[in-house]
N, CA and C atoms as a LAMMPS dump frame, in Angstrom:
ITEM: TIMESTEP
0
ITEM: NUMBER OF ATOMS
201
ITEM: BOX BOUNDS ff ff ff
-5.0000000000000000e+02 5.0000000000000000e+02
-5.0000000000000000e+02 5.0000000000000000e+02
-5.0000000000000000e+02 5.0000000000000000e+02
ITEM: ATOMS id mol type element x y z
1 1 1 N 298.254 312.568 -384.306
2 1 2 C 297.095 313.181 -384.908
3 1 3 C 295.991 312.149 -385.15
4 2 1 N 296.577 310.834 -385.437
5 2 2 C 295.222 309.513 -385.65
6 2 3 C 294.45 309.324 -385.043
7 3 1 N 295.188 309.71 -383.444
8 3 2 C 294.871 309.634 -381.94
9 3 3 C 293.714 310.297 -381.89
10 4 1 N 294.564 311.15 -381.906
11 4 2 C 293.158 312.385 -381.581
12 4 3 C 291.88 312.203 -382.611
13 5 1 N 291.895 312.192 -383.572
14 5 2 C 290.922 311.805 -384.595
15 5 3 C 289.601 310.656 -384.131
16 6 1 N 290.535 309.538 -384.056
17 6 2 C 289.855 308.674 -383.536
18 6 3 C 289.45 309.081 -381.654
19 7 1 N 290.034 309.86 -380.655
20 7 2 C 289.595 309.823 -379.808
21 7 3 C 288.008 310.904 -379.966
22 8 1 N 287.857 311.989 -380.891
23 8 2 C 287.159 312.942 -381.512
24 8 3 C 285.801 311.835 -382.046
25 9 1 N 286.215 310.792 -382.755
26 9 2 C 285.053 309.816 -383.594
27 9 3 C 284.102 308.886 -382.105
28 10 1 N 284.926 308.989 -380.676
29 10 2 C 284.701 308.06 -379.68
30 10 3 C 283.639 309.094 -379.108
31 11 1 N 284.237 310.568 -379.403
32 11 2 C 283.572 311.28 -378.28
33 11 3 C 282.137 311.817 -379.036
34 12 1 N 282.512 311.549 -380.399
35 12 2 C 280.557 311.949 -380.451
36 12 3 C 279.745 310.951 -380.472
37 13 1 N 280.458 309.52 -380.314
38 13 2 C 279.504 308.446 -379.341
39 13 3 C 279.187 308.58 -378.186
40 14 1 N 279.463 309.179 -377.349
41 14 2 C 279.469 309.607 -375.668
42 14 3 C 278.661 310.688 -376.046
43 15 1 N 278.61 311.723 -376.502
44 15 2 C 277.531 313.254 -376.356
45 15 3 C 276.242 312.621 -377.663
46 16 1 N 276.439 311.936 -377.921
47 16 2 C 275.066 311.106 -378.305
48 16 3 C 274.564 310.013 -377.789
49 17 1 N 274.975 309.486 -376.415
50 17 2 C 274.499 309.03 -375.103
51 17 3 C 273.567 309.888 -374.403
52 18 1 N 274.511 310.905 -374.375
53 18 2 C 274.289 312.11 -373.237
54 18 3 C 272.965 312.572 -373.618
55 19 1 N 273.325 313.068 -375.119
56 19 2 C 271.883 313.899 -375.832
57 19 3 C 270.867 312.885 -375.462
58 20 1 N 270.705 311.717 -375.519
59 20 2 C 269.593 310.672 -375.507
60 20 3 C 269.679 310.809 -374.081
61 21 1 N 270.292 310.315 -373.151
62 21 2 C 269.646 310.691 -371.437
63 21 3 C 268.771 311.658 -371.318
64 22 1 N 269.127 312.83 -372.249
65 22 2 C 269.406 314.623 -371.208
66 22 3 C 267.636 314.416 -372.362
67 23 1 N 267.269 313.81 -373.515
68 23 2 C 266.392 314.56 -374.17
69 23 3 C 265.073 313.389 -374.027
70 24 1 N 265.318 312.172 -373.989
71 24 2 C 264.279 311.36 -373.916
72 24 3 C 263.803 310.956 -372.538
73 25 1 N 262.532 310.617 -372.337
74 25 2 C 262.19 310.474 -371.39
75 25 3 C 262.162 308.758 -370.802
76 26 1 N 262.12 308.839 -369.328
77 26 2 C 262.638 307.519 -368.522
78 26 3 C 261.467 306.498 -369.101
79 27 1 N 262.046 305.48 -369.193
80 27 2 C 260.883 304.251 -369.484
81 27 3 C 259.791 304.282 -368.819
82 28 1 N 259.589 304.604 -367.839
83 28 2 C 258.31 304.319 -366.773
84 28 3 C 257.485 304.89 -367.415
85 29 1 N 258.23 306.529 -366.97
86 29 2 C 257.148 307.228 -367.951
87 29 3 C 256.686 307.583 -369.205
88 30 1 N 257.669 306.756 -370.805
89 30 2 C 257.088 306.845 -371.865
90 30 3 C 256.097 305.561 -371.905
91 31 1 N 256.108 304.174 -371.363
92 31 2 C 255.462 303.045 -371.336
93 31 3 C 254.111 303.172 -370.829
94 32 1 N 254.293 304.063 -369.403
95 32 2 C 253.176 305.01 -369.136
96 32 3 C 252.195 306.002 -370.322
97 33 1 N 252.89 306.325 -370.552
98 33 2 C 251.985 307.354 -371.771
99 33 3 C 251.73 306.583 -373.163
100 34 1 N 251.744 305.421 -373.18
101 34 2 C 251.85 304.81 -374.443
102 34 3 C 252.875 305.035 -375.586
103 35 1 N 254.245 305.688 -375.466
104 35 2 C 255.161 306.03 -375.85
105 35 3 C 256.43 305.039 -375.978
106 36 1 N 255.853 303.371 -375.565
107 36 2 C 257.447 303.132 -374.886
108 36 3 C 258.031 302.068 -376.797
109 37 1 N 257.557 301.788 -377.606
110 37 2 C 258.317 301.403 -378.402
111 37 3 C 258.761 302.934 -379.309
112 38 1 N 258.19 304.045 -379.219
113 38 2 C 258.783 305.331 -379.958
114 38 3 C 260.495 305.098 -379.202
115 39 1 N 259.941 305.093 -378.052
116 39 2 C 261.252 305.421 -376.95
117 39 3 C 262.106 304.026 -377.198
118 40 1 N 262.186 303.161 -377.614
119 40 2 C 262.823 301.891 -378.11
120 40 3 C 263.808 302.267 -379.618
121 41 1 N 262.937 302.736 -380.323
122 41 2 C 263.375 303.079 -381.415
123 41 3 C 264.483 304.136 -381.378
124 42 1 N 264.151 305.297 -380.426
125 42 2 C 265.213 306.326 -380.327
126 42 3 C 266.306 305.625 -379.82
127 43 1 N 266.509 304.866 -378.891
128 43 2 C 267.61 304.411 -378.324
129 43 3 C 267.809 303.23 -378.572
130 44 1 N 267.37 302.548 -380.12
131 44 2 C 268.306 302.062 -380.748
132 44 3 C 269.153 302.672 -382.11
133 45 1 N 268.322 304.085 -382.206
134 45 2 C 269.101 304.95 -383.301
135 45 3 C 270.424 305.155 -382.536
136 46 1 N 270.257 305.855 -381.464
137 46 2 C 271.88 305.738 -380.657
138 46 3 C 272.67 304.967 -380.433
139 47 1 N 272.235 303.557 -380.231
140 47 2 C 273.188 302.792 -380.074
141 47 3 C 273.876 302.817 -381.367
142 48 1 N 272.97 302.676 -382.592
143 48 2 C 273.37 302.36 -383.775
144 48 3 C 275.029 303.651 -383.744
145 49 1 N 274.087 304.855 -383.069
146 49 2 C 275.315 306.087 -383.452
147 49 3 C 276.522 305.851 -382.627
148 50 1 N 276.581 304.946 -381.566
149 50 2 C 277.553 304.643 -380.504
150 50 3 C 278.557 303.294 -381.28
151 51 1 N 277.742 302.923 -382.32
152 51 2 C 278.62 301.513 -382.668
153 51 3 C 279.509 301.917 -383.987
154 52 1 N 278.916 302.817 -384.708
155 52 2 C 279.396 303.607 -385.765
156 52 3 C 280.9 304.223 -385.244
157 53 1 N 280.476 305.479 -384.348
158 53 2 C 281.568 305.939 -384.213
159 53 3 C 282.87 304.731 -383.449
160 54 1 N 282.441 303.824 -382.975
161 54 2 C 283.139 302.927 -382.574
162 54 3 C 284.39 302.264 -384.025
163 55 1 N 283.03 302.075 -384.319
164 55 2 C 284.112 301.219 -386.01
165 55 3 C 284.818 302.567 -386.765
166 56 1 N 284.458 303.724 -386.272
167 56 2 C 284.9 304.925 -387.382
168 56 3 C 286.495 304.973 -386.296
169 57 1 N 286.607 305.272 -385.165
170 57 2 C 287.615 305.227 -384.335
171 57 3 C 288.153 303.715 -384.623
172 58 1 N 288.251 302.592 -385.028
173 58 2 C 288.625 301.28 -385.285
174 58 3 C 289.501 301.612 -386.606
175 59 1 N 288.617 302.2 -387.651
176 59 2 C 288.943 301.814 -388.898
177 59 3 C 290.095 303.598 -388.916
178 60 1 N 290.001 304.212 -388.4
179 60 2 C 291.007 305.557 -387.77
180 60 3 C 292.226 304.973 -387.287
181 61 1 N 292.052 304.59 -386.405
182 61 2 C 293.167 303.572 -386.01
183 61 3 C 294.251 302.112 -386.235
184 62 1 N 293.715 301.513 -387.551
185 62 2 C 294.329 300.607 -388.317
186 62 3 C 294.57 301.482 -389.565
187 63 1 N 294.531 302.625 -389.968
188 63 2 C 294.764 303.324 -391.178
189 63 3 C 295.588 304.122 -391.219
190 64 1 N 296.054 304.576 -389.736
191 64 2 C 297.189 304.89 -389.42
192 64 3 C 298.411 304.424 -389.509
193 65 1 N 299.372 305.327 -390.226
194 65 2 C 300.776 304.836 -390.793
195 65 3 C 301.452 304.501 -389.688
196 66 1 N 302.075 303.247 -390.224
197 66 2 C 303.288 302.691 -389.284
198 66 3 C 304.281 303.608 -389.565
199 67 1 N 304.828 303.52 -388.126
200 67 2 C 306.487 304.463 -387.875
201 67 3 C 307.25 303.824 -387.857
């Protein structure tokens, strides 16, 4: 069940990749439009959300009872 928990904490780091591909636009064209540090900022909010669920699946996984 830890497993899964923590594999669950991994996977809404991955569909908050995804959401940021699928919703922001390509560098060319926000740098183009004068947009490109907005577009910096969004995709370092994600990373931030990709490193989180990382340590949340970490700290899931050392909190888990020994058998």
């Amino acid at each position: 069940m830890w497993v899964l928990a923590a594999i669950a904490a991994l996977a809404l780091g991955v569909a908050s990749v995804v959401v940021g591909l699928n919703i922001l636009p390509g560098p060319s064209k926000a740098f183009a439009a004068g947009t490109g540090v907005p577009l910096l900022v969004a995709w370092a909010v994600v990373l931030v959300g990709v490193s989180a669920s990382i340590t949340l699946a970490r700290f899931i996984l050392a909190a888990r009872p020994k058998s």
